[in-house]
C-alpha positions in Angstrom: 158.6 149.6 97.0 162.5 150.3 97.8 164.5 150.4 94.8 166.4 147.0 94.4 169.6 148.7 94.6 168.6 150.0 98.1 167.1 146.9 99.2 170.6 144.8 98.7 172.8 147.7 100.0 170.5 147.5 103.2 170.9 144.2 103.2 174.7 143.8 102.7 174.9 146.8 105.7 172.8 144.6 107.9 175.1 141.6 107.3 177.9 143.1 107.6 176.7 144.5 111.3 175.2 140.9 112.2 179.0 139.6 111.0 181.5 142.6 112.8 178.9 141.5 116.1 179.6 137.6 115.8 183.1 138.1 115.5 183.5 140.9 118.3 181.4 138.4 120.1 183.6 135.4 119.3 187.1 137.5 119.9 185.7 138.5 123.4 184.5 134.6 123.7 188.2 133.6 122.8 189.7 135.8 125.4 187.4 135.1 128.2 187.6 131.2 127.3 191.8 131.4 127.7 192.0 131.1 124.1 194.6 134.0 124.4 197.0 131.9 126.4 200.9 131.7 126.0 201.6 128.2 127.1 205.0 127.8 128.9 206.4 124.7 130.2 209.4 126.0 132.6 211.8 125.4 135.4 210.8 126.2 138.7 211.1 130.1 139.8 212.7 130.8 136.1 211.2 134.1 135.5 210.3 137.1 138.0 206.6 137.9 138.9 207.2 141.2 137.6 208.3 140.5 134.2 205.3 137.6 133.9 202.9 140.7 134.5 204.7 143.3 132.6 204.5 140.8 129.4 200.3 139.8 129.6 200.0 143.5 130.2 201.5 144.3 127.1 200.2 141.5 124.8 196.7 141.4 126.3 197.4 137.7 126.9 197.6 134.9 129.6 200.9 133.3 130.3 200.2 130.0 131.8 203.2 128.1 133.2 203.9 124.3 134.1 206.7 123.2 135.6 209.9 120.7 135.8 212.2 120.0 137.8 215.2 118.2 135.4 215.8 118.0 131.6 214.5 114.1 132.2 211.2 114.9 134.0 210.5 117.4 130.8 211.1 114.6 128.3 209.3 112.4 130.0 206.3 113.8 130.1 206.7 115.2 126.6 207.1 111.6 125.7 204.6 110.5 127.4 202.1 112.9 125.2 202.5 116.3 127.2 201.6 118.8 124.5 200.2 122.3 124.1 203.0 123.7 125.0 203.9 127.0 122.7 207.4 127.6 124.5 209.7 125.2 126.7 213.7 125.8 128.2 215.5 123.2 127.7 219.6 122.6 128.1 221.6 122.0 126.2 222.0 118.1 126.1 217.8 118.2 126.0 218.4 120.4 122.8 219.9 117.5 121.2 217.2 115.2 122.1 214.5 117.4 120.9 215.8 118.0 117.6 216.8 114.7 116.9 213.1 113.7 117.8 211.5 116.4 115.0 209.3 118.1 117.8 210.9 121.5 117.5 209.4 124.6 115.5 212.1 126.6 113.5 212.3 130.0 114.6 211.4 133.1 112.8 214.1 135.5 113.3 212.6 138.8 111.3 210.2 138.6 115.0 213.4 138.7 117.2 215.0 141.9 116.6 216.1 142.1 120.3 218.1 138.6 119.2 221.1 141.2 118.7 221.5 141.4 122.8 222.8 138.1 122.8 226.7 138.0 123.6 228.1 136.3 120.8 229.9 133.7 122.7 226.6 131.7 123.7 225.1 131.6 120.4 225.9 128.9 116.9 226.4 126.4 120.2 226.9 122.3 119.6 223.4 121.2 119.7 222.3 123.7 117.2 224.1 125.4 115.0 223.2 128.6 113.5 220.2 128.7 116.1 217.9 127.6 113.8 215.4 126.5 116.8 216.9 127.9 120.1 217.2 131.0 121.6 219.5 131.7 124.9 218.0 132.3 127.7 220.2 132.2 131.3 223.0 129.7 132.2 224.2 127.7 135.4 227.9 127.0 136.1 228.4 123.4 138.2 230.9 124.5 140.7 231.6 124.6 144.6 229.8 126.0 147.4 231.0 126.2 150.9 230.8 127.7 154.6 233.5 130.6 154.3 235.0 130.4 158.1 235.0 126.5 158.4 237.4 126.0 155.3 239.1 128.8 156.2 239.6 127.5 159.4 240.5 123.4 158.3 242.8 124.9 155.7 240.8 123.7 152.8 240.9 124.5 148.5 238.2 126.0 147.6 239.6 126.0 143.7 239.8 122.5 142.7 237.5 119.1 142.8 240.4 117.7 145.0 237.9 118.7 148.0 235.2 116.5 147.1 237.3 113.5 145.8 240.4 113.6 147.8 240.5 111.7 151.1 242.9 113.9 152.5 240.8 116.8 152.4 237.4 114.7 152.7 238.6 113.6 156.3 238.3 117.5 157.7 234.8 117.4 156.4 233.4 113.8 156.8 229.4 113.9 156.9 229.5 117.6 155.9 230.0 117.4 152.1 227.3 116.7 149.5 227.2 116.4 145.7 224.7 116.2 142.9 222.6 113.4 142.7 222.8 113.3 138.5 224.8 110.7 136.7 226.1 113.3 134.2 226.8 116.2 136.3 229.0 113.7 139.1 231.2 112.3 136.2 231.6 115.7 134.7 233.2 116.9 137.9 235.5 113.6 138.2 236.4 113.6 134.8 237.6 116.9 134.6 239.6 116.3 137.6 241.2 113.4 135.8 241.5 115.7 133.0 239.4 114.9 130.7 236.0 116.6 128.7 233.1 116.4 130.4 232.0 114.6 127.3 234.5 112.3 127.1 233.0 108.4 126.5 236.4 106.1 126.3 235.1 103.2 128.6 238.4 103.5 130.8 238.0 107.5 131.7 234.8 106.7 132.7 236.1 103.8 135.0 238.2 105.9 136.5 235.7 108.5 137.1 233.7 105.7 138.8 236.8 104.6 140.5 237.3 108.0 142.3 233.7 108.6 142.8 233.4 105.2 145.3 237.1 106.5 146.5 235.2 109.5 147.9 232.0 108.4 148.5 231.8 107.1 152.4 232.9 110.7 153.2 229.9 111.9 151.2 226.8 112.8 153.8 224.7 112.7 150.7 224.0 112.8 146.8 221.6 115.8 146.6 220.1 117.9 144.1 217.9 120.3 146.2 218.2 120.3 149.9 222.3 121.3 149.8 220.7 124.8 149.3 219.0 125.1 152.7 221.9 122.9 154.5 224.5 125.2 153.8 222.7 128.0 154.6 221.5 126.9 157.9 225.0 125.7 158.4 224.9 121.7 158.5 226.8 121.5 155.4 230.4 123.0 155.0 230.9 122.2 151.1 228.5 120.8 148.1 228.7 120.3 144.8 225.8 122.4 143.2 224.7 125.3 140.4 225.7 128.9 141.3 222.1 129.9 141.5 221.7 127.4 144.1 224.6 129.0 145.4 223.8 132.5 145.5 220.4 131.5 147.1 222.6 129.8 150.2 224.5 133.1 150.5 221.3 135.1 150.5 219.6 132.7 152.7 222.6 133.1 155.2 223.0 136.9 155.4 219.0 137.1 155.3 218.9 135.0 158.6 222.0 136.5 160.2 224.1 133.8 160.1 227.7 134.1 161.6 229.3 132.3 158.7 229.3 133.1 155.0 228.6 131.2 152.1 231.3 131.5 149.0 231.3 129.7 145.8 234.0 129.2 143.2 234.5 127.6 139.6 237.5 125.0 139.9 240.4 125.4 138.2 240.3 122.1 136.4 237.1 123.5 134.6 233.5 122.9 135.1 230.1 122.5 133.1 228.3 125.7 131.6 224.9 124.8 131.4 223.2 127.2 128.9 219.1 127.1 129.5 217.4 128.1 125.9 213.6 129.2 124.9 212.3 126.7 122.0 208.5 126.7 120.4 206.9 123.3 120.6 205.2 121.8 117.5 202.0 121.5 119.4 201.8 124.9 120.4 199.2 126.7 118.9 200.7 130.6 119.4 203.5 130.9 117.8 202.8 134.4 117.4 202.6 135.0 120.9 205.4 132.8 121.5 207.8 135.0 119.4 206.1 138.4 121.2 207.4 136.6 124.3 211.1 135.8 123.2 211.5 139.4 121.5 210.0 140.2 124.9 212.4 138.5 127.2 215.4 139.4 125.0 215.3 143.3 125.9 217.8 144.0 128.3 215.6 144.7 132.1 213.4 142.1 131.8 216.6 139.7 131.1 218.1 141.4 134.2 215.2 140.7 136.8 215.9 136.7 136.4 219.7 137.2 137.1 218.4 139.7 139.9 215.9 137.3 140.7 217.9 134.0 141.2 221.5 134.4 140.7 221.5 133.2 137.6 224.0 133.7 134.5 223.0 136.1 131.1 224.0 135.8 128.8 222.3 139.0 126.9 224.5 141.8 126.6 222.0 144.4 127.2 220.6 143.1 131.0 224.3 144.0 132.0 223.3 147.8 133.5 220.2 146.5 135.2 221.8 143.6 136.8 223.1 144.6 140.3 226.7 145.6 140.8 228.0 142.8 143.5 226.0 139.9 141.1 227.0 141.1 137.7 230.9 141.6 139.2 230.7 137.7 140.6 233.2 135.4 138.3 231.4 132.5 139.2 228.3 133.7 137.3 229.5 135.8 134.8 232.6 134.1 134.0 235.5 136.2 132.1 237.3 135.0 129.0 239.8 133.5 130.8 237.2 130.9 132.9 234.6 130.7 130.0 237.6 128.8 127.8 237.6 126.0 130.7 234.0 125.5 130.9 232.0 122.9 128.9 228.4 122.3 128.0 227.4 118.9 128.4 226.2 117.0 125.0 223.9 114.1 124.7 225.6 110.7 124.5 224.5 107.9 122.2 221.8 105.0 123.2 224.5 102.8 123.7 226.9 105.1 125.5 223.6 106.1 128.0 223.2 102.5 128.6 226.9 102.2 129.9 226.4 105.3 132.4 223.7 104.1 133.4 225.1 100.7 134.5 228.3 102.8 136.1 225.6 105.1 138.0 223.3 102.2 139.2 227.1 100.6 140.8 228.0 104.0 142.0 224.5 104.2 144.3 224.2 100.4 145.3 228.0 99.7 145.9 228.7 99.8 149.5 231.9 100.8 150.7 
C-alpha cells in the first residue's frame, strides 16, 4: 500500500493535470469558437486594412465590424435591439442621444495612456463633459466642393454659402449643384449664412432657413448624400455641398482618372459644422478589455494617421501629425487652424419637440414644389 500522504498528493497532481487540460482545452475552444472577438459597429471604410490587421495581430483577437451608414441608421437598429456590440463611433449629436438613453459604458482611463495624444481642443466637448464615455476619434468639416476651372471660369465664390443659396450665382450653375440630403446638415449651412448657430431653434430663424432653402432649391440638380462624390469627380457636377473626406475622395478620384479639371474644397467664411466622430463601449458588449486594448491601440500616433491617410479625414490626435502626408496634413479644410476652428460648430441634439418642428420644415422642404 502507498502511504496516504502519497496517495492524495498523486491524486491532487492528477487533478490538477485533468484541470490545466480542460481549461487549455476550453481557451483554445473559445478562440476557435470567435469567443475572442472585438465587436465593432462602424462607419463605412473608417479604419485602414492595415491597421485592422496590425491590431488582431497584436491582441491575438478577431475584430469583427458591422456597418452604418448615418447617426440614424445606428440608433435605429440599436433601438430596435442591435446589441453585442463592444465599441461603436458615434457624433457628436448621437453622443447625446446615447447617454441620455443609459446604454453607454464609462470609460476606464488608467487603460488609455495614449489618451494624452489627443489635441486638447477636441476633448471636455458639449455632449460629454469631462469624457467620461467618449474618446475622439477623426472629424469631418461640412463645407464646399467644386470643379476648379469651371468656377474659375463663371467667376464664382468659392468662400461663402452665397453659391448654393444665392440665385445670382445659382443661375451660372443651374442643374450642376447638389447638397446634402440631411435635415440638420441643410439648415446648418442656411443658418449660418443668415448668421446664426447651427444650433439655433427660435422658430423664425429656422423659417427663414426654410425660406432660402425653397429660394434655391429649383436650381438644385439634387439633395444627395453619396453620389456627389463620384459626380464631381467624373465631372457632371461643378459644386456640392458635402464632408471633406468626401471631398478629398473627388479630388483623388479626378487626378487618379486624369481628369482635365481639378477638384477644390473650402470651409466658408460664415462658418461651418465640425463633426467630431468618437469611439464609445456599448453596455452589451462583452470585451471591454479588448475594447480598451483597441482604443489605447488606435490612439498611438501611425495607426491614427493611416485613417487620415486613408480617407481624408480630420485628427484630431496630436501624435498622427508626422505620419500623415505633407499636402493632406497642410490642407485648411481638414486640419483647420485656430483662426477657422473658432467659426466651426458641432451640431447638438435638439429636444423631442424641437425634432418634431424640423421635421415638419424638412418634409415641406422635399414635397414643396416650386
Amino acid at each position: 500500500m502507498n502511504p496516504p500522504g502519497r496517495s492524495t498528493a498523486l491524486l491532487a497532481l492528477l487533478l490538477s493535470v485533468l484541470l490545466l487540460a480542460g481549461c487549455s482545452s476550453q481557451e483554445q475552444n473559445a478562440t476557435t469558437s470567435g469567443e475572442n472577438v472585438l465587436h465593432l459597429f462602424n462607419w463605412n471604410n473608417y479604419i485602414a486594412p492595415a491597421t485592422v490587421k496590425r491590431f488582431e495581430q497584436s491582441c491575438n483577437c478577431r475584430l469583427s465590424q458591422d456597418y452604418y451608414a448615418d447617426n440614424e441608421e445606428m440608433l435605429a437598429k440599436l433601438a430596435a435591439g442591435a446589441s453585442g456590440y463592444d465599441l461603436i463611433v458615434p457624433t457628436g449629436n448621437a453622443m447625446d442621444t446615447l447617454i441620455r438613453q443609459g446604454v453607454l459604458k464609462q470609460l476606464d482611463k488608467s487603460l488609455l495612456p495614449n489618451l494624452k495624444n489627443i489635441n486638447p481642443a477636441y476633448l471636455n466637448s458639449a455632449f460629454d463633459p469631462g469624457n467620461k464615455y467618449s474618446v475622439p476619434y477623426a472629424y469631418t468639416l461640412t463645407l464646399l466642393g467644386f470643379n476648379q476651372e469651371k468656377v474659375k471660369e463663371l467667376g464664382l465664390p468659392t468662400d461663402t454659402w452665397a453659391i448654393i443659396f444665392e440665385p445670382k450665382y445659382l443661375e451660372k450653375i443651374k442643374g450642376r449643384v447638389t447638397v446634402l440630403d440631411s435635415q440638420r446638415e441643410l439648415m446648418a449651412a442656411a443658418l449660418k449664412y443668415l448668421g446664426y448657430s447651427v444650433n439655433d431653434a427660435d422658430e423664425q430663424h429656422w423659417q427663414q432657413a426654410r425660406d432660402l432653402i425653397l429660394r434655391a432649391k429649383p436650381y438644385w440638380a439634387a439633395f444627395s448624400n453619396t453620389s456627389y462624390v463620384k459626380e464631381l469627380a467624373v465631372g457632371n457636377l461643378w459644386v456640392a455641398h458635402g464632408y471633406s473626406n468626401d471631398m478629398f475622395q473627388a479630388a483623388l478620384d479626378a487626378r487618379k482618372t486624369g481628369r482635365k479639371f481639378g477638384i477644390g474644397y473650402s470651409t466658408p467664411k460664415e462658418g461651418a459644422v465640425l463633426a467630431l466622430d468618437s469611439i464609445v463601449l456599448h453596455q452589451s458588449g462583452t470585451r471591454p478589455d479588448l475594447a480598451h486594448q483597441f482604443i489605447n491601440f488606435m490612439l498611438a500616433g501611425k495607426n491614427s494617421a493611416e485613417l487620415t491617410n486613408l480617407t481624408g479625414a480630420g485628427n484630431p490626435n496630436m501624435d498622427a501629425i508626422q505620419f500623415i502626408q505633407p499636402e493632406i496634413a497642410d490642407n485648411k479644410a481638414i486640419f483647420p487652424d485656430r483662426e477657422l476652428l473658432a467659426r466651426l460648430e458641432m451640431l447638438q441634439d435638439f429636444d423631442r419637440k424641437q425634432r418634431r418642428l424640423l421635421s415638419r420644415l424638412w418634409t415641406e422642404i422635399k414635397l414643396r414644389n416650386l
